[in-house]
C-alpha positions in Angstrom: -26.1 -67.7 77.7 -26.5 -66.0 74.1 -28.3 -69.2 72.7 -30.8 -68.9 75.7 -31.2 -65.0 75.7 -31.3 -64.4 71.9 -35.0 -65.6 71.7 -36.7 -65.0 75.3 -38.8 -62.2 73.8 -40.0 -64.0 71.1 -43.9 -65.6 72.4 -44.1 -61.3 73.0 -42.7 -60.4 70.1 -43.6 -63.4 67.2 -45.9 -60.8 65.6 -43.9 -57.8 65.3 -40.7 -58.8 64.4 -39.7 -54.7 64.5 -39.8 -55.6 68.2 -37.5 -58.9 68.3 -35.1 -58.2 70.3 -35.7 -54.9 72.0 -38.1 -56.5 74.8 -34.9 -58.6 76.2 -32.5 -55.7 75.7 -35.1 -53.7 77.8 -35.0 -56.3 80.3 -31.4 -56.7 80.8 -31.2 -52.7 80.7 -33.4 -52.9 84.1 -31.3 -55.9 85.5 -28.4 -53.2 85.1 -26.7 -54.9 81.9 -26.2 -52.0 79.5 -23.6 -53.1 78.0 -20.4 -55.9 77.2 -20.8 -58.8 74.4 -23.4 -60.5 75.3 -25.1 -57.2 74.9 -24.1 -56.3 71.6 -24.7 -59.5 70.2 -28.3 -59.5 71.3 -28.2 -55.7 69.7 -27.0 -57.6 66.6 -29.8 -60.1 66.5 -32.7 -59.4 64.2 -30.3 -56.6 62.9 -32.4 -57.0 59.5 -35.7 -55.3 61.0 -34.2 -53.8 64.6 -30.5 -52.3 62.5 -29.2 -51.5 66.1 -25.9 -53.3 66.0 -23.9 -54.9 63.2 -22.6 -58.4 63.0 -19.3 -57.4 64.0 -17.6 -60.6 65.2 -17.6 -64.5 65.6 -19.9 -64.4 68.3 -23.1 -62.3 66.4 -22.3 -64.6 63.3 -22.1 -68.0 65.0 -25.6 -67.0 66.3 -26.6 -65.4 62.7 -26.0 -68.8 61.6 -26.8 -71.1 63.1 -30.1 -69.1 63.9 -30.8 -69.7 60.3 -29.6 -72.6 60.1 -32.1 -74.2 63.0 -34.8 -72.2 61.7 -34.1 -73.8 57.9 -34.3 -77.8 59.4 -37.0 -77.1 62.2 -39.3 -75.5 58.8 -38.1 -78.5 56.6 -38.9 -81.2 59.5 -42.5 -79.1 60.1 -43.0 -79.0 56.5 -42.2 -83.3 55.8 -44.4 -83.9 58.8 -42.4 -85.8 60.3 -43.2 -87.2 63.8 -40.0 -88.4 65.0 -37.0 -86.5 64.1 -34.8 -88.8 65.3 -35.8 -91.2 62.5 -35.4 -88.5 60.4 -33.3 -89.7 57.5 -32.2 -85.9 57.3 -31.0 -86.7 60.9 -29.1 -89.7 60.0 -27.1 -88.1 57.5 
């Protein structure tokens, strides 16, 4: 569910990244979820601009991560122009 959530806000959010994050956590606030790890972890997220939770455990870094981590190989594939990924020799590897 965190992999999901993390980023719903982003097509409202991609030009203020101050604001990354907050928009879901308002969301979920109104849905009645104030709280628990799911929460925190999203509070985590974007802690870089937002600061309103630490990376405390394996959860908020496994989504630090591998955040990054997508981000890095999405940016490289973008940047090769490469059509299909698949064939990617990155990929492959």
């Amino acid at each position: 569910m965190l992999g999901i959530l993390h980023d719903a806000d982003w097509e409202e959010t991609k030009d203020s990244e101050n604001e990354h994050t907050k928009h879901t956590l308002a969301w979920l606030k109104e849905k009645g979820m104030t709280e628990g790890p799911v929460v925190h972890a999203l509070m985590s997220h974007n802690t870089k601009r937002t600061h309103l939770a630490e990376l405390d455990g394996v959860m908020e870094w496994a989504l630090e991560t591998c955040d990054e981590l997508t981000g890095f190989i999405v940016r490289w594939l973008l940047s090769a122009r490469i059509k299909n990924w698949r064939q990617s020799r990155f990929i492959q590897l």
